[in-house]
ZAMARGU-4260 file (C-alpha; in steps of 0.2 Angstrom, whole numbers, plus 5000, padded with zeros to 4 digits):
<rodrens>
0) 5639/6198/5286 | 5641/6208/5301 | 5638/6223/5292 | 5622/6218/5284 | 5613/6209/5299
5) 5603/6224/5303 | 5595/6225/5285 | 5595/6207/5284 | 5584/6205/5299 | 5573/6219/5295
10) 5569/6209/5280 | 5567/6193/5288 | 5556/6202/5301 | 5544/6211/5285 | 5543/6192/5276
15) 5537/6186/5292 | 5524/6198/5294 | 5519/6195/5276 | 5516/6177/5277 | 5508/6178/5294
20) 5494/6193/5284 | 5493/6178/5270 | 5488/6166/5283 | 5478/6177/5294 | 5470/6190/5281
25) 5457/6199/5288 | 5455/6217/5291 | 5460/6217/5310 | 5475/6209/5306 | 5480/6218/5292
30) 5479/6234/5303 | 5486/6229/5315 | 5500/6223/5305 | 5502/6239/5292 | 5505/6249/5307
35) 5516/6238/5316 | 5527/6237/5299 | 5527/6257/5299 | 5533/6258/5316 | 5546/6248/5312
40) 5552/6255/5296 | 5551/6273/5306 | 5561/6266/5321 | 5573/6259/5310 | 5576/6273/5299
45) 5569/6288/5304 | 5580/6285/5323 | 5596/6281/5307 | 5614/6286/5314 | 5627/6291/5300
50) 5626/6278/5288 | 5628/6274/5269 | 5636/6291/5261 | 5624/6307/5256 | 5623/6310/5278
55) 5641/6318/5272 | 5636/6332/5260 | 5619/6334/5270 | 5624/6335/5287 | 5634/6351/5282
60) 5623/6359/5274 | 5608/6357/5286 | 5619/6363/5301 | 5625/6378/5290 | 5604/6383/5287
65) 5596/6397/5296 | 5581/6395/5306 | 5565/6405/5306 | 5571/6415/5324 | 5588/6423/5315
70) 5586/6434/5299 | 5587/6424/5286 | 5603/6433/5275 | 5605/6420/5262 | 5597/6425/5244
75) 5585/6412/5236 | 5596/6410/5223 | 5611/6407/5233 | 5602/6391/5242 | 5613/6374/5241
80) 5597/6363/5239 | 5580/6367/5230 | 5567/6378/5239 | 5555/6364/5245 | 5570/6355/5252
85) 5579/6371/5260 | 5561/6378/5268 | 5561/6359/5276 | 5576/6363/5285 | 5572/6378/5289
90) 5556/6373/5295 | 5565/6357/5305 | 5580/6370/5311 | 5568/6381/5320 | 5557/6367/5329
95) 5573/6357/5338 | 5589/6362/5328 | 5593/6343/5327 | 5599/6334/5313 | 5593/6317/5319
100) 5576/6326/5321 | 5575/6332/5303 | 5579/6314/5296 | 5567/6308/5306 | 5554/6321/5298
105) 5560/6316/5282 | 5558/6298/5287 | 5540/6303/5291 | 5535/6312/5274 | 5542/6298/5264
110) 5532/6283/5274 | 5515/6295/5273 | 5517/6298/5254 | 5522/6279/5252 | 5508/6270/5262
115) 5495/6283/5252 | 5501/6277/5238 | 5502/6258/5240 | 5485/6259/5253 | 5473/6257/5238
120) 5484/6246/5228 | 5489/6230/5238 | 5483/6220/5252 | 5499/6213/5258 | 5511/6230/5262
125) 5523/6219/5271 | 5525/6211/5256 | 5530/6225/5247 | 5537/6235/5260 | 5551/6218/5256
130) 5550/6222/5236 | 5555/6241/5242 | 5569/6240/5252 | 5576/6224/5236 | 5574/6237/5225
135) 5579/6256/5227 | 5569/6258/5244 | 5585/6256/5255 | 5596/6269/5244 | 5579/6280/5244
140) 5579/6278/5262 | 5597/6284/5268 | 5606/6291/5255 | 5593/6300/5241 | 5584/6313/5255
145) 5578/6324/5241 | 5575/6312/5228 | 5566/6299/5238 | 5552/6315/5241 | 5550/6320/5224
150) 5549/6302/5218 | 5536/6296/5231 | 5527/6313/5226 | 5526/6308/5208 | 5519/6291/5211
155) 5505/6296/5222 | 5501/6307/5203 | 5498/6290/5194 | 5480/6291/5200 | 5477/6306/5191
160) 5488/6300/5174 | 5473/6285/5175 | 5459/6299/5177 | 5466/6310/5163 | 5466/6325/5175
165) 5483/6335/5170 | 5480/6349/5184 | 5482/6338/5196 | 5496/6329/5189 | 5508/6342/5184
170) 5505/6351/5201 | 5515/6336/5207 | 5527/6335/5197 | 5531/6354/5202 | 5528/6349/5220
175) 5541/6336/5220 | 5553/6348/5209 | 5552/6359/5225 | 5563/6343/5232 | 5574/6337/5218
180) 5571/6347/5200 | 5573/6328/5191 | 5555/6329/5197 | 5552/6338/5180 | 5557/6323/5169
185) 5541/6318/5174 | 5530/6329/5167 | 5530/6322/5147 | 5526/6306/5155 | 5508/6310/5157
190) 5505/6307/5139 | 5521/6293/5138 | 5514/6280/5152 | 5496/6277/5149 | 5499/6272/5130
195) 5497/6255/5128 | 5510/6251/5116 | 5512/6236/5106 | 5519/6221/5115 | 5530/6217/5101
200) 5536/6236/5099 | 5543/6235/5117 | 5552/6218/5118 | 5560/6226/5101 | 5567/6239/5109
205) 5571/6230/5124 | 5582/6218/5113 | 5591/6235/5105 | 5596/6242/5125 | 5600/6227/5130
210) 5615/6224/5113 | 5619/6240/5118 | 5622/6234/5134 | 5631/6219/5131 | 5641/6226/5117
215) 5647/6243/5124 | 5641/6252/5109 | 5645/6270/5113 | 5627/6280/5108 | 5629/6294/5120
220) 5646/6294/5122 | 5648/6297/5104 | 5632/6311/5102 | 5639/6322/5117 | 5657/6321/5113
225) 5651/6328/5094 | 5640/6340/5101 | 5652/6348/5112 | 5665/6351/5100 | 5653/6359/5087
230) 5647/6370/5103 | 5658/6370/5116 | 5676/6365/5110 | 5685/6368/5124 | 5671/6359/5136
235) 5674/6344/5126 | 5691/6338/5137 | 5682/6342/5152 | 5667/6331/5146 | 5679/6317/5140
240) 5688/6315/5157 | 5672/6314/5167 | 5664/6299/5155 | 5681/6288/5155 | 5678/6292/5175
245) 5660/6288/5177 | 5659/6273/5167 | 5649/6257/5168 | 5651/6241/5178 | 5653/6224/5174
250) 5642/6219/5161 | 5640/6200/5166 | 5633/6204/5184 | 5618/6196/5195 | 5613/6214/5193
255) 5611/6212/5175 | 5604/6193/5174 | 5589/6201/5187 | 5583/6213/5177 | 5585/6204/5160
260) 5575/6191/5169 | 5562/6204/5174 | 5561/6209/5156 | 5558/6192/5149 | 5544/6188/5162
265) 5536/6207/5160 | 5534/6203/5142 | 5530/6185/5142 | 5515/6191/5157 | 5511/6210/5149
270) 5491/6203/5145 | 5489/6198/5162 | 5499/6213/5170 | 5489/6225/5159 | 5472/6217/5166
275) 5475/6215/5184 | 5473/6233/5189 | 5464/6250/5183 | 5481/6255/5181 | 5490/6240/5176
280) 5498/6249/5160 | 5505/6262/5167 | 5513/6249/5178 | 5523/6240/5164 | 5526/6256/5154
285) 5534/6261/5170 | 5544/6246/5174 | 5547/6245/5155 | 5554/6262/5157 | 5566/6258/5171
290) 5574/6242/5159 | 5575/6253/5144 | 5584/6269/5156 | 5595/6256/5164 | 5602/6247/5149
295) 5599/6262/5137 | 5612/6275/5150 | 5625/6261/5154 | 5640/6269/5149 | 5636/6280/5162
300) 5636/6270/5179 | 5628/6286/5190 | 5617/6292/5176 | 5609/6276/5173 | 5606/6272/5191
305) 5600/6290/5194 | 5589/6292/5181 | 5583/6273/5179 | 5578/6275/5198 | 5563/6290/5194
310) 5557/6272/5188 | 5562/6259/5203 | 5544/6259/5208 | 5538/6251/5193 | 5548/6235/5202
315) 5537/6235/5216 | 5522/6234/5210 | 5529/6223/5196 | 5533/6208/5206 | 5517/6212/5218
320) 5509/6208/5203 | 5517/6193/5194 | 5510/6183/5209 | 5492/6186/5204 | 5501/6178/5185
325) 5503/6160/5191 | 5488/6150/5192 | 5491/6135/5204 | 5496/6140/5222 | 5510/6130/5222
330) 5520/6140/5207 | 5513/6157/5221 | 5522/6151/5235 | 5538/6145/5224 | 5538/6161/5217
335) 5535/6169/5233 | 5550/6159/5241 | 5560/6168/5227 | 5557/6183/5229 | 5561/6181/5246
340) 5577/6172/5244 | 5583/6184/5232 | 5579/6201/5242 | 5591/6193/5257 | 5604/6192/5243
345) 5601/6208/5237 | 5602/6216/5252 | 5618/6208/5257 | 5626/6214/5243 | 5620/6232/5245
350) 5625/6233/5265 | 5640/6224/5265 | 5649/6238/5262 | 5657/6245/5281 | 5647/6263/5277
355) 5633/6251/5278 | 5636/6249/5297 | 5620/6252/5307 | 5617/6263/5322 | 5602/6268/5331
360) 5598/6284/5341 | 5589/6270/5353 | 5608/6262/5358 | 5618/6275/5352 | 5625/6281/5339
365) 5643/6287/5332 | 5648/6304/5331 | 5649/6314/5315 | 5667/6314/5317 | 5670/6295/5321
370) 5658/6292/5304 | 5667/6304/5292 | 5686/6299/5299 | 5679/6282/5294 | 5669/6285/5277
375) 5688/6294/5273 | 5698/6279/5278 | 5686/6268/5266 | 5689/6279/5252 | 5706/6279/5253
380) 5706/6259/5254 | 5697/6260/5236 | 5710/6270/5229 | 5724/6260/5235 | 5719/6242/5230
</rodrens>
């Protein structure tokens, strides 16, 4: 609990400022109170110690980057991290050769390209900013430094998959490959997202990932391990070893339940969702997408998170949207109360882990050392329960 009291508190603090917009919503307040939840989410993240666990392979490799007053001797095709990313250090490295300086920079890009993107698309950003951190935004945030750009990239592109302008849209998409090249999955998803498929086409193929699901059944296990032999034969071992490591978790989970329910309301609502935006398709196509991803790449628990996450954002705007759903007011503030609930529980579950533990630049922070002696010891308490 301990552990998690910082995240917990930043939610409570983002539901607050949410209900206090509802009940006050005019546009001084709303001002006032978009740039108050900014500052906290850049104080709060941007002024991050070591915490969660990619800080462990970036933090080398940042300190190990040359700057832009030393010859840079390191070929491009010798850089660890794609171009984009590695001219950001660079760039960073040569201002104030800081690591806590740089994730704040990074901190900074991601909360620009996210309030661009939700700015023209919801009144209440608190609100969401709550939906965010539930769903993806706190991995996004800590752990994900180059996938977190290239994702908020992509969905600042949705404006131009609406318009029909490609240009635009594939630029984009290379722009956020610059940061992390999953970036490029995107691109046939300019012709995939703003097809409005039959409802009943969808919840069929919804009910085929989630047997799948429940059931095991080995799809790609089963296709990659006959490929490779046919290819590769003596890649298959190598490839069998990693899929009995990286498998799926436990099928039953609260995990599970949450998004079979978000499945079941998305189709039981997709008229409404469709029709409540200029862009409401391409909103349930995209939170269709991240379902189908999830449940369709289970046998493998990092795949499917990883790839499933280019899609997270669907989420956000999802249940922002469901609200508008629900007639009376009463069924608005139940669901609202929720939502709520359910984000606290969430994020308990996601920062109760001790890597979770939160300090700020503001009160001080561990050392490198003192984090990685104890992200070492947590490890090795895994592997010996």
């Amino acid at each position: 609990m301990v552990t998690a009291l910082p995240y917990l508190l930043l939610v409570v603090i983002y539901g607050l400022l949410a209900v206090y917009q509802y009940t006050k919503d005019d546009e001084k307040t709303r001002f006032y109170v978009n740039v108050f939840s900014v500052g906290v989410f850049l104080l709060f993240f941007g002024l991050r110690g070591f915490i969660f666990y990619d800080w462990v392979n970036y933090y080398p490799t940042f300190q190990a980057t040359p700057d832009l007053k030393t010859q840079l001797t390191i070929p491009l095709l010798k850089w660890e991290a794609e171009y984009g990313f590695t001219l950001l250090m660079i760039f960073c490295r040569s201002i104030y050769p800081n690591w806590h300086f740089f994730v704040f920079v990074c901190t900074l890009i991601n909360v620009i390209l996210l309030l661009n993107f939700l700015k023209s698309r919801v009144e209440n950003i608190p609100f969401v900013l709550v939906l965010f951190l539930c769903f993806g935004g706190l991995e996004l945030s800590t752990d994900l430094m180059r996938n977190s750009i290239a994702i908020l990239v992509f969905i600042n592109s949705i404006t131009f998959i609406q318009q029909r302008k490609p240009l635009p849209f594939v630029f984009l998409c290379l722009l956020g490959a610059l940061f992390h090249l999953s970036a490029l999955f995107y691109l046939p998803f300019y012709l995939i997202l703003r097809i409005r498929y039959n409802k009943w086409l969808l919840i069929a193929i919804f009910i085929v990932v989630n047997a799948i699901y429940l059931l095991h059944i080995p799809v790609f296990k089963t296709l990659i391990s006959l490929v490779a032999s046919l290819i590769v034969p003596s890649a298959q071992l190598w490839i069998e070893e990693y899929m009995e490591f990286d498998v799926g978790g436990s099928v039953l989970s609260i995990g599970y339940l949450e998004r079979l329910i978000s499945g079941i309301l998305l189709f039981c609502y997709i008229n409404k969702l469709r029709e409540c935006r200029e862009e409401g398709n391409i909103f349930v196509n995209s939170m269709a997408m991240y379902l189908f991803l999830y449940l369709l790449l289970s046998e493998f628990r990092t795949i499917s998170v990883r790839v499933s996450m280019l899609f997270v954002f669907g989420y956000w705007i999802f249940w922002y949207d469901m609200l508008k759903c629900f007639y009376y007011r009463s069924n608005r503030l139940l669901f609202a109360s929720f939502i709520g609930i359910y984000s606290l529980l969430k994020v308990y579950g996601i920062c109760s882990n001790p890597l979770a533990s939160y300090d700020n630049l503001l009160f001080g922070i561990k050392s490198y050392t003192e984090r990685i002696v104890l992200f070492r010891r947590h490890f090795d308490d895994v592997k010996n329960k």
